[in-house]
VOSE-106196 format. One record per residue (C-alpha): chain; x, y, z. Coordinates in nm, 4 decimals. Layout:
BEGIN
+-------+----------+----------+----------+
| kette |       xx |       yy |       zz |
+-------+----------+----------+----------+
|     A |        X |        Y |        Z |
...
+-------+----------+----------+----------+
This chain:
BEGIN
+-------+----------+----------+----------+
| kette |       xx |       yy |       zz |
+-------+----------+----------+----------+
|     A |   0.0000 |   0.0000 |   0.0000 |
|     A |   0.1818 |   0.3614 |  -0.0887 |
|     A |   0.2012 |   0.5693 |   0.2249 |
|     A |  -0.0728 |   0.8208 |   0.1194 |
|     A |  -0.3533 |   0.5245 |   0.0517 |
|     A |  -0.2163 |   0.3916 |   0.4163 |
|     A |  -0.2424 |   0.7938 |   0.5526 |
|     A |  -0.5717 |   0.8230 |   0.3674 |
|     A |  -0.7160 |   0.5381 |   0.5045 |
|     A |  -0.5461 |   0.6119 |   0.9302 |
|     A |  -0.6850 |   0.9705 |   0.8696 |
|     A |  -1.0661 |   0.8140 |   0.7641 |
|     A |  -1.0546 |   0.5773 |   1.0829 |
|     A |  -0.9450 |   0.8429 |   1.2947 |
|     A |  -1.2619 |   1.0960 |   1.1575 |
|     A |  -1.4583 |   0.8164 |   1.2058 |
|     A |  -1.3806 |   0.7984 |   1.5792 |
|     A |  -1.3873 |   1.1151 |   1.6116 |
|     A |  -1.7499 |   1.1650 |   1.5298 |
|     A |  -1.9210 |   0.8177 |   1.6687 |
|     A |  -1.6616 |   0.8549 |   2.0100 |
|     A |  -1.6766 |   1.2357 |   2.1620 |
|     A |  -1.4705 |   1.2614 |   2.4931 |
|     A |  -1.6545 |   1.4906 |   2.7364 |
|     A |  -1.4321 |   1.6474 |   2.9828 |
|     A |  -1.6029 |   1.7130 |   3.3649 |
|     A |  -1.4199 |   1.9672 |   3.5566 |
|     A |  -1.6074 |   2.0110 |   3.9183 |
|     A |  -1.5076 |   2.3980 |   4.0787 |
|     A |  -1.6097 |   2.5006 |   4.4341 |
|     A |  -1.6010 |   2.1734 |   4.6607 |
|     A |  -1.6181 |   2.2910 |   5.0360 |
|     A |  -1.2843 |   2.1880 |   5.2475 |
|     A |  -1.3795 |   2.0639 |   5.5747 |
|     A |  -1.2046 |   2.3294 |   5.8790 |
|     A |  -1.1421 |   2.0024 |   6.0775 |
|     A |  -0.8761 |   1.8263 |   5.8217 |
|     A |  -0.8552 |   2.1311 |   5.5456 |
|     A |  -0.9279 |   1.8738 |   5.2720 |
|     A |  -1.2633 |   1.7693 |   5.0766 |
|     A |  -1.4374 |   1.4821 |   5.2232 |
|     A |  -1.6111 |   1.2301 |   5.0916 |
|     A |  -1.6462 |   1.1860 |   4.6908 |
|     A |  -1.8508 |   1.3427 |   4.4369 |
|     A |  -2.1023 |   1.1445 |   4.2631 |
|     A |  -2.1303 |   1.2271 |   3.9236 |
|     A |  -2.4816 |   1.1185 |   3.7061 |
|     A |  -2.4827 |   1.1709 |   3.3006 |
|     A |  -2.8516 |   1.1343 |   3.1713 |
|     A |  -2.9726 |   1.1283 |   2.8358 |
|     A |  -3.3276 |   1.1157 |   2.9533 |
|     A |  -3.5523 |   1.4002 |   3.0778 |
|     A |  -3.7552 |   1.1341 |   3.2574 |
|     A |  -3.5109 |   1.0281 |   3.4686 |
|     A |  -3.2595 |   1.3719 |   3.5707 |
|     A |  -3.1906 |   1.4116 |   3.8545 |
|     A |  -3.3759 |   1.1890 |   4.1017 |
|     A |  -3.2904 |   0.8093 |   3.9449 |
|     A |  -2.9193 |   0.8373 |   3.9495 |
|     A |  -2.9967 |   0.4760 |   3.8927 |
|     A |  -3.0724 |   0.5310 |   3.5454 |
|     A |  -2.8162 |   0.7573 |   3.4167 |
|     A |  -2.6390 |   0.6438 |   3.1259 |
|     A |  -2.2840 |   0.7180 |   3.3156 |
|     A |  -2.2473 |   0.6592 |   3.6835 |
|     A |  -1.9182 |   0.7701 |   3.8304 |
|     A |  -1.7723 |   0.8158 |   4.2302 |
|     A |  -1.4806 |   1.0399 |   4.1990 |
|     A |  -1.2470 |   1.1418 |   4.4790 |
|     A |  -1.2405 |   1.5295 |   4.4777 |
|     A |  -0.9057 |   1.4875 |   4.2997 |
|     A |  -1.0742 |   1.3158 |   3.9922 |
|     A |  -1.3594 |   1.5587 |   3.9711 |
|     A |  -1.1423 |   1.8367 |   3.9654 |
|     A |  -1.0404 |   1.7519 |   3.5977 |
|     A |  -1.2050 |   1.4429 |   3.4558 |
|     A |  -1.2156 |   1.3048 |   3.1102 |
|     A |  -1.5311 |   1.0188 |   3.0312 |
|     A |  -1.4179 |   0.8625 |   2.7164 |
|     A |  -1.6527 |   0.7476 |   2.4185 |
|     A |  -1.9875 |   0.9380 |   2.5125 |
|     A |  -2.2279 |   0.8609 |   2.2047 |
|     A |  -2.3138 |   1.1951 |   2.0412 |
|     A |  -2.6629 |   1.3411 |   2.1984 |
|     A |  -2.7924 |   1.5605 |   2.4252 |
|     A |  -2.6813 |   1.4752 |   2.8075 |
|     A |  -2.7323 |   1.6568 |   3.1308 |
|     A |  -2.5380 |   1.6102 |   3.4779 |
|     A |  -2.6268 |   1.5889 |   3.8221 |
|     A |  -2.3427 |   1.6078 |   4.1161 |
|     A |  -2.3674 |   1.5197 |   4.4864 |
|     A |  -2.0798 |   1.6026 |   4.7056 |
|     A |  -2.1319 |   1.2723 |   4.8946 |
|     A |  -1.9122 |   1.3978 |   5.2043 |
|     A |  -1.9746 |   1.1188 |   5.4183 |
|     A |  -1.9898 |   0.8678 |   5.1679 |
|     A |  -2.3708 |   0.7081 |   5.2588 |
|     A |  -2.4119 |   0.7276 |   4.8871 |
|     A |  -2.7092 |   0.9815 |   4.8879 |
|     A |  -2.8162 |   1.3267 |   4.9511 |
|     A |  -2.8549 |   1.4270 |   5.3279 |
|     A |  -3.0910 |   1.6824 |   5.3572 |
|     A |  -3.2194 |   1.9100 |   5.6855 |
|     A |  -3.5540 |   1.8446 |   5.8722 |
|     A |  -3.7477 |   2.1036 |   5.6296 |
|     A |  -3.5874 |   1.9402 |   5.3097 |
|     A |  -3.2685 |   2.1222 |   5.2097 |
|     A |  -2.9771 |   1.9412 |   5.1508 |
|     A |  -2.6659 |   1.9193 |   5.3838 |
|     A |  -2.4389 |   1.8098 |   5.1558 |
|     A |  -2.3281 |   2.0064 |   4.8355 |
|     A |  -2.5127 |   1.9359 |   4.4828 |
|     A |  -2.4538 |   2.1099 |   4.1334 |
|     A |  -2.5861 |   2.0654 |   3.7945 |
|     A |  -2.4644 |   2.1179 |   3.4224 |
|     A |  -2.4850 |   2.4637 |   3.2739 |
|     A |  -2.4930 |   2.5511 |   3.6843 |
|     A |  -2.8805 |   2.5162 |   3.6473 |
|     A |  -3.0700 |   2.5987 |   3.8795 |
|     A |  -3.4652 |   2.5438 |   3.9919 |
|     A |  -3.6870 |   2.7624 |   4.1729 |
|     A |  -3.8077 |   2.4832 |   4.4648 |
|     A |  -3.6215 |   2.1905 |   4.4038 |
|     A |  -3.3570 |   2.0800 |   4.1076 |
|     A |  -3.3627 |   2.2591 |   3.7777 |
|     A |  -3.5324 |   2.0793 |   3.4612 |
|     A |  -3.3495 |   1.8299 |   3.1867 |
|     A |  -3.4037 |   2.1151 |   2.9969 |
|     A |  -3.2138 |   2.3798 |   3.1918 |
|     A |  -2.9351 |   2.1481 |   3.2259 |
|     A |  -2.8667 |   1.9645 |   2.9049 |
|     A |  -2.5840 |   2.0408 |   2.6551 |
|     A |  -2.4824 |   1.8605 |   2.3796 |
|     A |  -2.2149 |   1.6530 |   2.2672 |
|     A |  -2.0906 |   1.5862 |   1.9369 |
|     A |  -1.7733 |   1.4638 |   1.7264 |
|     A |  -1.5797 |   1.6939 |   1.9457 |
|     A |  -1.4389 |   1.7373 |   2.3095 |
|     A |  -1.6948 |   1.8852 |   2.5391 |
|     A |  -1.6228 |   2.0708 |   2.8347 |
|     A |  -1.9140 |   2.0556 |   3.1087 |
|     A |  -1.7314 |   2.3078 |   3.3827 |
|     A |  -1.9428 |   2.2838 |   3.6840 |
|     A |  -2.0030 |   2.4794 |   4.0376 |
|     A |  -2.0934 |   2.2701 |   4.3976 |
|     A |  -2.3251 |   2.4517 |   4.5772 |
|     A |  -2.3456 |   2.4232 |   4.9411 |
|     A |  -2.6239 |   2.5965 |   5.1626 |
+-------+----------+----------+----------+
């Protein structure tokens, strides 16, 4: 095979990934240090949905479930997202009981965020508010923890 067929053909596989195999990269900002120990507790649970039925209360379904250290969510790369329309959900799971402790009136304890840093009037923001897209390309879904 001459070397351009053989580059043709490397640069048509590589396109090809490209488009069917998007990388989106999370990057978490904002995660409250605990006074005590002067480090972030816990992990952050991060939930990628492509449905608006699900987002944000059935982590369960998500298409993606992750547990990250704070570390990892700092700066973290999921590989081979199929092109769509996605939308994430975070919970800064601080003492690691794997779901959201809230107050006696409701409000969570624990820090929470969402993508586009949605937000909802009385409760978590829509599929809607949240989503973004991903296509052939890298996304960036850059992120704020909210704490109250």
């Amino acid at each position: 095979m001459s070397f351009l067929r053989h580059l043709v053909v490397c640069l048509t596989l590589f396109t090809s990934t490209a488009a069917f195999a998007p990388d989106l990269q999370i990057v978490v900002r904002n995660m409250k240090v605990a006074r005590a120990t002067r480090t972030v507790s816990g992990h952050i649970l991060v939930s990628i949905f492509d449905d608006s039925g699900a987002f944000p209360d059935e982590p369960e379904n998500a298409v993606v479930k992750l547990k990250l250290t704070p570390a990892q969510a700092a700066n973290y790369l999921v590989t081979n997202l199929p092109p769509g329309e996605y939308a994430i959900a975070l919970l800064h799971d601080a003492n690691d009981n794997g779901k959201m402790d809230k107050n006696g009136i409701g409000m969570p304890k624990e820090g929470f965020g969402f993508s586009n840093d949605a937000m909802g009037t009385f409760g978590p923001p829509s599929f809607k508010k949240s989503k973004f897209k991903v296509d052939g390309q890298l996304t960036t879904a850059q992120m704020k923890m909210k704490y109250f």
